[in-house]
KESE-574118 format. One record per residue (C-alpha): residue number from 1; x, y, z. Coordinates in steps of 0.001 Angstrom, whole numbers, plus 500000, padded with zeros to 6 digits. Example, Ala and Ser with C-alpha at 12.3 -4.5 7.8 and 13.67 -1.06 7.14 Angstrom:
<nodes>
+-----+--------+--------+--------+
| num |     c1 |     c2 |     c3 |
+-----+--------+--------+--------+
|   1 | 512300 | 495500 | 507800 |
|   2 | 513670 | 498940 | 507140 |
+-----+--------+--------+--------+
</nodes>
This chain:
<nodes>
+-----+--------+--------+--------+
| num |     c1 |     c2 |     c3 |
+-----+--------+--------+--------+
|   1 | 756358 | 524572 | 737933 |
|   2 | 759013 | 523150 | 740666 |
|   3 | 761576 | 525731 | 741843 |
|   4 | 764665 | 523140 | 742086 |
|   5 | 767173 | 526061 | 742778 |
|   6 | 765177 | 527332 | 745842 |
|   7 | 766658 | 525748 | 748996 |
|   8 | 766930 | 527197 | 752940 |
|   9 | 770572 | 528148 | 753398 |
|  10 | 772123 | 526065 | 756647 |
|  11 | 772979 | 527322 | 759473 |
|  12 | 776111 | 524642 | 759644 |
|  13 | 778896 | 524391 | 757038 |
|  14 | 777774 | 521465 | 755213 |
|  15 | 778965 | 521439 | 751702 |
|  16 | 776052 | 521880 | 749052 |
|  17 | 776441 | 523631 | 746416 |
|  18 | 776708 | 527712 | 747391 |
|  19 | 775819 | 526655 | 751174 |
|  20 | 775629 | 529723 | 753478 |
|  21 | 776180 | 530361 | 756821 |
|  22 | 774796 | 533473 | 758676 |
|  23 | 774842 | 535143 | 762471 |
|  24 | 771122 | 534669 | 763999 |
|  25 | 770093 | 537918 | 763636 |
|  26 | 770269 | 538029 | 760150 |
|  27 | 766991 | 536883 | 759596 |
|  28 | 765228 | 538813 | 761782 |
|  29 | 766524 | 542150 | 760476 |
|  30 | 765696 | 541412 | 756666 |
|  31 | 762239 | 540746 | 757854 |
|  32 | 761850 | 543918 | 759765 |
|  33 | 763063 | 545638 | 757212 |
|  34 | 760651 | 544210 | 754584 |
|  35 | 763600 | 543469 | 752065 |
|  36 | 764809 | 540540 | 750524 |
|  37 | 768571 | 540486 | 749546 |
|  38 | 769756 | 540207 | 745714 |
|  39 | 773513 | 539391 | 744802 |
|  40 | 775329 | 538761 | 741284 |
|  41 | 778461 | 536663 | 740913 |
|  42 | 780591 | 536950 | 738093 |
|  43 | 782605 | 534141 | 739243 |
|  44 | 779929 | 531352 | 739125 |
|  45 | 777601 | 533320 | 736690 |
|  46 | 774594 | 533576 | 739106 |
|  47 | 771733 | 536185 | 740435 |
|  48 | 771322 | 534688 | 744367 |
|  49 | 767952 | 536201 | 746262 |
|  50 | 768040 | 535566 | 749858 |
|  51 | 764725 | 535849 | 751883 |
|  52 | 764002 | 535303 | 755473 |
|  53 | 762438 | 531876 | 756228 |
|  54 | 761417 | 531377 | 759593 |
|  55 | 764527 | 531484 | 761878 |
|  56 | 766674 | 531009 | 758622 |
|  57 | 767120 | 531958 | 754930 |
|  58 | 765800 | 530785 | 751687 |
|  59 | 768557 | 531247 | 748687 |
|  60 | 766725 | 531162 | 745137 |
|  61 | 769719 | 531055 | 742436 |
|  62 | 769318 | 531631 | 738585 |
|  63 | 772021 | 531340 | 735852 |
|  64 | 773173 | 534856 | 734320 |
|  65 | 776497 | 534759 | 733044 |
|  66 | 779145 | 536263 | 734286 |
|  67 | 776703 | 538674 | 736209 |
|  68 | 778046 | 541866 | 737150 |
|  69 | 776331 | 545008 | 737884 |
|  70 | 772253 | 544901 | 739742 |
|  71 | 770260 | 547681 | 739305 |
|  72 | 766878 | 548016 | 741807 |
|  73 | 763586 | 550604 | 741313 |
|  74 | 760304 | 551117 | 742880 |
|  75 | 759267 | 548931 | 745216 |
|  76 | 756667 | 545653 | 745855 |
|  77 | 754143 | 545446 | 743171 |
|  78 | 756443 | 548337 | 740789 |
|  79 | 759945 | 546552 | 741659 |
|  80 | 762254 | 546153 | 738708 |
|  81 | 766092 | 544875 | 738203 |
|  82 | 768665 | 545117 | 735543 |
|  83 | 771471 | 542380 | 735624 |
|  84 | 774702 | 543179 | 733144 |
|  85 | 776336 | 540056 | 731998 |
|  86 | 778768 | 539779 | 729524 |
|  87 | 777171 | 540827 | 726682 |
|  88 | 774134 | 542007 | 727418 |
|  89 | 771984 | 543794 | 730120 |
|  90 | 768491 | 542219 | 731277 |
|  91 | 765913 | 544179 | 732510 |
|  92 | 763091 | 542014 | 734619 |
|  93 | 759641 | 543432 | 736218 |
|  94 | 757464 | 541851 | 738865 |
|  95 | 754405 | 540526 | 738152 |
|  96 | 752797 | 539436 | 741829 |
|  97 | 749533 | 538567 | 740320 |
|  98 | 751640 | 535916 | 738557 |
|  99 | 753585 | 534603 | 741662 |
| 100 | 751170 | 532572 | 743544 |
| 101 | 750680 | 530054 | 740357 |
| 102 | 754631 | 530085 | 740284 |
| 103 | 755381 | 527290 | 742460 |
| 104 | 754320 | 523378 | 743509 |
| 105 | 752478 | 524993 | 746360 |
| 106 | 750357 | 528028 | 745867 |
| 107 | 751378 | 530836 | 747973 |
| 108 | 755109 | 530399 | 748134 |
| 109 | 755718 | 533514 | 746290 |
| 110 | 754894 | 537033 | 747321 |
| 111 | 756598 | 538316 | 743775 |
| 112 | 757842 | 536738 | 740162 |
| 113 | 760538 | 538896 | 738279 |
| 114 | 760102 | 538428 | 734588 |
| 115 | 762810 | 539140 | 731962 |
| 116 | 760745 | 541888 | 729990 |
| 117 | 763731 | 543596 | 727779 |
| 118 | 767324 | 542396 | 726180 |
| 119 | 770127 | 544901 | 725171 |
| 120 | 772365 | 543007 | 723443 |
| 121 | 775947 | 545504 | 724477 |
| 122 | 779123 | 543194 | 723637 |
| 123 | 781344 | 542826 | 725989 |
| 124 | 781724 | 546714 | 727570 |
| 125 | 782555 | 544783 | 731477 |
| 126 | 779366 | 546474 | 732536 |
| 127 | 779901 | 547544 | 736692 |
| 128 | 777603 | 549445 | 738502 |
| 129 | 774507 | 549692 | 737421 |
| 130 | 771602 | 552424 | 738321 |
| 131 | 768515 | 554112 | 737128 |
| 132 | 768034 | 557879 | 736797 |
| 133 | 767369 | 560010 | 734392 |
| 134 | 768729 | 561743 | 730965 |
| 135 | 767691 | 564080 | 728696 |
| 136 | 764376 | 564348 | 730186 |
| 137 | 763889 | 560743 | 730271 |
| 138 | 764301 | 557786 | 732527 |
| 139 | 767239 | 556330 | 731633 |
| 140 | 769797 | 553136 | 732845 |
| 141 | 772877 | 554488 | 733332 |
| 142 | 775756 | 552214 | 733566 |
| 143 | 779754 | 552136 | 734037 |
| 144 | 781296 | 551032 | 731095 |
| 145 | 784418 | 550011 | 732511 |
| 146 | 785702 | 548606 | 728958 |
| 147 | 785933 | 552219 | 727534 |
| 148 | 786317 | 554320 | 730663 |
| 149 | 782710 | 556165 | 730775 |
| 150 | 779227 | 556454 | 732116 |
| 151 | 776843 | 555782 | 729910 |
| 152 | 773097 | 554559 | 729304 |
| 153 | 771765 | 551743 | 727820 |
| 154 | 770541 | 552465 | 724794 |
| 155 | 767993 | 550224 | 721861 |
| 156 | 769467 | 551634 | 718937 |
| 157 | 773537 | 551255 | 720112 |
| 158 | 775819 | 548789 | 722367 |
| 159 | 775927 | 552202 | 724379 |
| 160 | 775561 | 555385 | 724337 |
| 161 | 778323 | 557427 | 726050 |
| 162 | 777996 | 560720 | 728178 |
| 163 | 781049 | 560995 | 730526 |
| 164 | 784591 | 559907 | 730821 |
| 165 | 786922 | 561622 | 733817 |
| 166 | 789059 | 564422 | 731760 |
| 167 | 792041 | 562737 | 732125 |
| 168 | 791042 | 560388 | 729365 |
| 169 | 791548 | 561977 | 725952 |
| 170 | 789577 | 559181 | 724025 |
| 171 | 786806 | 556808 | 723896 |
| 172 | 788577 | 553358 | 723554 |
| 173 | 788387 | 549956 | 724324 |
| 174 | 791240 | 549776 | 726484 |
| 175 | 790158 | 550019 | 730303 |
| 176 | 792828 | 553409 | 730444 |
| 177 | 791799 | 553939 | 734117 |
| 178 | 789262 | 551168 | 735432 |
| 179 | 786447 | 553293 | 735873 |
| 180 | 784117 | 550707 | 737817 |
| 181 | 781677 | 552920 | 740398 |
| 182 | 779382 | 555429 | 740623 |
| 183 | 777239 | 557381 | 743178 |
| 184 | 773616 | 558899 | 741914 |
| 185 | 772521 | 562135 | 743146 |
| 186 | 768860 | 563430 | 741679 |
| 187 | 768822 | 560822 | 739005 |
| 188 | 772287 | 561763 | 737555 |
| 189 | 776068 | 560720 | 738401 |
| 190 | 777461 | 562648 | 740957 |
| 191 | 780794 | 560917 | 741783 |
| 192 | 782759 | 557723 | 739875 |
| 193 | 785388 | 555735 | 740958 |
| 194 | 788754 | 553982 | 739233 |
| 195 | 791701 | 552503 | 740151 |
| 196 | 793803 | 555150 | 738756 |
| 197 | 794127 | 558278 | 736897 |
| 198 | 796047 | 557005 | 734061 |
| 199 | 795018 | 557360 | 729929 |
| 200 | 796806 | 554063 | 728626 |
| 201 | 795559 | 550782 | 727844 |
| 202 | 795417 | 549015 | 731123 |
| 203 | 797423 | 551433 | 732485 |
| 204 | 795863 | 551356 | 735825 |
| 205 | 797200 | 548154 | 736770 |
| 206 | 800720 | 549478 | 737439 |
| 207 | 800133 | 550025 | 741327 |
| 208 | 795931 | 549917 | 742183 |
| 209 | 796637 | 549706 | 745609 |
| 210 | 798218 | 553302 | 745664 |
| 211 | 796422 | 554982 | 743027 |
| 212 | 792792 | 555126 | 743269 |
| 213 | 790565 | 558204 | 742753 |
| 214 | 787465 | 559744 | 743234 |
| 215 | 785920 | 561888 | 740817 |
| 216 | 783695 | 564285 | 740851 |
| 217 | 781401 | 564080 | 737864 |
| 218 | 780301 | 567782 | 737195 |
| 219 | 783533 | 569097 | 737559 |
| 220 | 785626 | 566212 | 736773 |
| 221 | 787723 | 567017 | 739812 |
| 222 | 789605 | 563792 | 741591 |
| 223 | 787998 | 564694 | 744743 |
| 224 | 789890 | 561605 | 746599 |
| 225 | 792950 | 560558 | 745759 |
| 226 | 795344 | 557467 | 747002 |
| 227 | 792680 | 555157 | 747271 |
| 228 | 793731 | 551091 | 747511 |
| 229 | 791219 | 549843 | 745057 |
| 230 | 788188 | 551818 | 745320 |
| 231 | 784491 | 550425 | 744329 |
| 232 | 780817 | 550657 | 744858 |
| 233 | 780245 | 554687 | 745423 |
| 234 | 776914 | 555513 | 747011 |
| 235 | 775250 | 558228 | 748611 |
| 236 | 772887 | 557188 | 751133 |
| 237 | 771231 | 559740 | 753471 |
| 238 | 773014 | 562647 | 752214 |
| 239 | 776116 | 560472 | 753025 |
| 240 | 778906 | 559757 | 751024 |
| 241 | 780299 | 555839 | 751111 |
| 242 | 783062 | 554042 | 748948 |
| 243 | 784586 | 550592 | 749218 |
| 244 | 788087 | 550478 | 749780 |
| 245 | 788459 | 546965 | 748154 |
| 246 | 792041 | 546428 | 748790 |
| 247 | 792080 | 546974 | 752769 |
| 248 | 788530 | 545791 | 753193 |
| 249 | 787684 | 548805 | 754485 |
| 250 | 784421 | 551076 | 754359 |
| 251 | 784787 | 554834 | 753750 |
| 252 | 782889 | 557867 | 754647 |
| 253 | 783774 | 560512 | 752623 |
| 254 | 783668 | 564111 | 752876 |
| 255 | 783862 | 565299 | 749074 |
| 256 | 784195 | 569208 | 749932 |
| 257 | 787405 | 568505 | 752400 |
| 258 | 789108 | 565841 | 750214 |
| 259 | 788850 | 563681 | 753630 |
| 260 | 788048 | 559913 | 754505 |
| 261 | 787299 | 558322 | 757376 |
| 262 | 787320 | 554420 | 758033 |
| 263 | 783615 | 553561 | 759013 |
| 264 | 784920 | 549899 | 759606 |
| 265 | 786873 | 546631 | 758371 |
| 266 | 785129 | 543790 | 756991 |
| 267 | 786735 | 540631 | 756393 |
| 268 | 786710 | 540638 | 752718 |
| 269 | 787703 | 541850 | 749259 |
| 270 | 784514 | 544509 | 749593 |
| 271 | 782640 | 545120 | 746127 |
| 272 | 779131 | 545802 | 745921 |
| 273 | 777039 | 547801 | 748381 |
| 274 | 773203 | 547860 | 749087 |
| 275 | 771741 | 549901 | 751611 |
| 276 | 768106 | 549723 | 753355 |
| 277 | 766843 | 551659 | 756007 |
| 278 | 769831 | 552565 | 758802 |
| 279 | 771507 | 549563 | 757045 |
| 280 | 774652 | 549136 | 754304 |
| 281 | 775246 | 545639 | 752851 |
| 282 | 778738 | 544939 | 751887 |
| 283 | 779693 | 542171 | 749565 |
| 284 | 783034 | 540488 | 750178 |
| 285 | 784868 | 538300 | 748126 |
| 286 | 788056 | 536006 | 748803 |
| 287 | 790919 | 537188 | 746359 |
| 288 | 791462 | 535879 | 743294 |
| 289 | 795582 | 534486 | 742757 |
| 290 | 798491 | 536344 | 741690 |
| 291 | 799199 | 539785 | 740785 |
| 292 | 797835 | 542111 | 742434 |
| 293 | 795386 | 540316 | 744797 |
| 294 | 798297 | 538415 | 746595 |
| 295 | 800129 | 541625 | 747498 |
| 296 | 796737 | 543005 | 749104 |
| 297 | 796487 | 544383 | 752901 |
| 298 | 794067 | 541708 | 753328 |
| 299 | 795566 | 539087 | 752020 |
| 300 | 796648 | 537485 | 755410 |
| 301 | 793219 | 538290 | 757342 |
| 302 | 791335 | 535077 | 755589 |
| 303 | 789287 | 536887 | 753458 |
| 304 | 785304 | 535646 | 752899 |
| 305 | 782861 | 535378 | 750566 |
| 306 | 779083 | 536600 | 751249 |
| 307 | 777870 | 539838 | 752717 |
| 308 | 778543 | 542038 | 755694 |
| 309 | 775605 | 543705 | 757161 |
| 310 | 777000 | 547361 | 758638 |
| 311 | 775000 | 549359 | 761367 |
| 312 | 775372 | 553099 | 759770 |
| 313 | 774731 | 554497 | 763661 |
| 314 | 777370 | 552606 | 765334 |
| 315 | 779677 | 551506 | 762488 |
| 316 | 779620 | 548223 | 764011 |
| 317 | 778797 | 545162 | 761698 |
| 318 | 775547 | 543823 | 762819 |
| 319 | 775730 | 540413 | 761083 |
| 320 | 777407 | 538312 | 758621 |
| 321 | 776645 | 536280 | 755942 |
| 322 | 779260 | 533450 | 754427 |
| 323 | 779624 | 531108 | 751420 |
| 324 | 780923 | 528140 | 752597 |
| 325 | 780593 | 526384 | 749150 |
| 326 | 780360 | 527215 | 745244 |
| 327 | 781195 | 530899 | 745362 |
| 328 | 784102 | 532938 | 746043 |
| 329 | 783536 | 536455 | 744913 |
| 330 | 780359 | 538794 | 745037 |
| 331 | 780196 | 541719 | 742863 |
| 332 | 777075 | 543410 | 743450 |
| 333 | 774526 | 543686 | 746583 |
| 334 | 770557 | 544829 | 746410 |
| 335 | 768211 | 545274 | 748697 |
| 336 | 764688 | 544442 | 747130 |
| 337 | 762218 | 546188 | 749148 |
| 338 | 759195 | 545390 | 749985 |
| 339 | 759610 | 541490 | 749331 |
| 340 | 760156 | 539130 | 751304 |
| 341 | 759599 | 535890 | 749299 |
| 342 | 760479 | 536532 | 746035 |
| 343 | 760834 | 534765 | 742471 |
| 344 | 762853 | 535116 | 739308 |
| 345 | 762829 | 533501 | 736145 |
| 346 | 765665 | 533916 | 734108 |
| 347 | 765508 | 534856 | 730085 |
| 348 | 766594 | 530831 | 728762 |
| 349 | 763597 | 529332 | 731254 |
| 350 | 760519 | 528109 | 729013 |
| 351 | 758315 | 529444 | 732051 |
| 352 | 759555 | 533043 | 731067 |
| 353 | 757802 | 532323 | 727852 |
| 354 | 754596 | 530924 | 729122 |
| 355 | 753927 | 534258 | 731526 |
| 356 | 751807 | 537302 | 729517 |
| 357 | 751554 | 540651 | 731248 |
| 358 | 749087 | 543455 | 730216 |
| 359 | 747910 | 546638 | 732106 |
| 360 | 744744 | 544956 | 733156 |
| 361 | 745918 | 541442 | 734398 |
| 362 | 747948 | 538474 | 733571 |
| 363 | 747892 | 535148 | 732781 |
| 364 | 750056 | 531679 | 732427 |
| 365 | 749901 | 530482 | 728969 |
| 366 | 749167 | 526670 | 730010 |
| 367 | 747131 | 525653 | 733158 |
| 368 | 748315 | 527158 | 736550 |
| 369 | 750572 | 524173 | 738239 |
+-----+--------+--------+--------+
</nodes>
């Protein structure tokens, strides 16, 4: 089974199709941390893993339209993903006993990601995505940007929902605020992010560079207001980290004062953030044209496309990865620990269909390649 869309990213600018570029380090820090990086774009409709190789980077790219939000659990042998596209949400599991037979040359692989469940969800513009728990259960939870509220995925609905911010009075489908982040704490939402506080259809679009919030979920407080474009909440170390999309800018936030402070600039529209060990990855985007993105802060800094790599000791960025070719905006960043040469296989591939998975082992349907 050849692995066409498996290629070493260049060091150089040449233009292939979604060519990369990358500072020299980059390599050497994904390896030591024992991760392998996963991004969606919903501009060209693709999940991207990039894995050390050597002194470069290996870029594996699979078709998932209009991907959006990435959600990552466990770890190695237990890793799982979620990918929301536009109507549905995939949920793949690895299965490294399969991975060796996965490729022209046995060994390539140190994991294969199988699709293993569908949710067919319309179009709700699925963001973030994260798993945690509700009800006593494990649950994905998911920003449902469409009608402003968290909610989980659910086999029996497109959704199910479980919290909008109080300042919108119904469940609609008329993106009233553009609710697009959210921050877990213990398995639940502890803090969401939109553009603005506003309960009309679209109504947030009037000035998002002025009017962002953050919310706090419990209490439904805005915690942060003023924001230019906020994204991509997380809490990482007891830390508390938004994307200031508009200025480029990341944010450390202190939700008890009602206080920000700039961590650093990165040259991009930043949406998307992934975090292992002492390390945050950033995605960037250039901006899209016309109203609102040409009016942005950043609009005159050459804004990139790939991912910044942000030192959460210093603040400083530690390296850089850039698209030189194909795509132009990134909207979410994983880290996949504890693999370092990964595969995927997306739902449409007739390999997905040929791969069976029990407790006790698992097998390829036709001879091994």
């Amino acid at each position: 089974m050849s692995d066409p869309a498996a290629s070493s990213a260049p060091r150089l600018g040449v233009a292939a199709p979604f060519a990369c570029t990358f500072t020299p380090g980059v390599p050497d820090l994904l390896r030591s941390l024992g991760v392998t990086l996963a991004l969606t774009t919903y501009q060209a409709g693709k999940v991207a893993l990039l894995s050390p190789s050597g002194g470069g980077l290996t870029q594996l790219l699979r078709t998932f339209p209009q991907a959006m939000g990435l959600a990552v659990e466990g770890a190695g042998p237990s890793l799982r993903l979620a990918v929301a596209t536009s109507s549905e949400v995939t949920v793949l599991a690895n299965a490294p006993g399969l991975a060796p037979g996965y490729a022209p040359q046995p060994g390539i692989y140190d994991a294969l990601f199988l699709p293993r469940a569908r949710y067919v969800t319309g179009p709700l513009d699925l963001h973030d995505l994260a798993w945690g728990a509700h009800e006593g259960r494990r649950a994905l939870w998911a920003v449902n940007t469409r009608f402003s509220a968290l909610c989980v995925v659910d086999e029996t609905a497109s959704f199910r929902p479980v919290w909008r911010p109080p300042f919108v009075t119904d469940l609609q489908p008329e993106d009233r605020c553009h609710l697009n982040g959210m921050a877990l704490r213990d398995g639940r939402p502890a803090f969401a992010t939109a553009f603005a506080a506003t309960d009309t259809p679209q109504g947030w679009r009037a000035d998002p560079t002025r009017t962002g919030v953050l919310v706090e979920v419990e209490s439904g407080e805005v915690v942060l207001g003023g924001l230019p474009m906020p994204h991509s909440p997380r809490l990482v170390g007891g830390r508390l980290f938004v994307l200031a999309s508009a200025t480029g800018a990341l944010l450390a936030v202190d939700a008890e004062a009602g206080t920000a402070e700039e961590v650093c600039r990165l040259p991009g529209f930043v949406r998307g953030m992934g975090h292992a060990g002492d390390y945050l990855f950033v995605g960037l985007s250039k901006l899209r044209k016309g109203r609102p993105f040409g009016d942005l802060p950043l609009a005159g800094r050459d804004p990139q496309a790939g991912v910044a790599v942000v030192d959460l000791h210093s603040g400083r960025v530690a390296g850089l990865i850039r698209y030189v070719s194909s795509c132009e905006e990134i909207f979410e960043v994983q880290a996949l620990p504890g693999v370092l040469r990964p595969g995927v296989l997306g739902p449409d591939q007739d390999a997905a269909r040929e791969a069976v998975v029990a407790p006790s082992g698992c097998w390829w349907s036709r001879p091994e390649p």
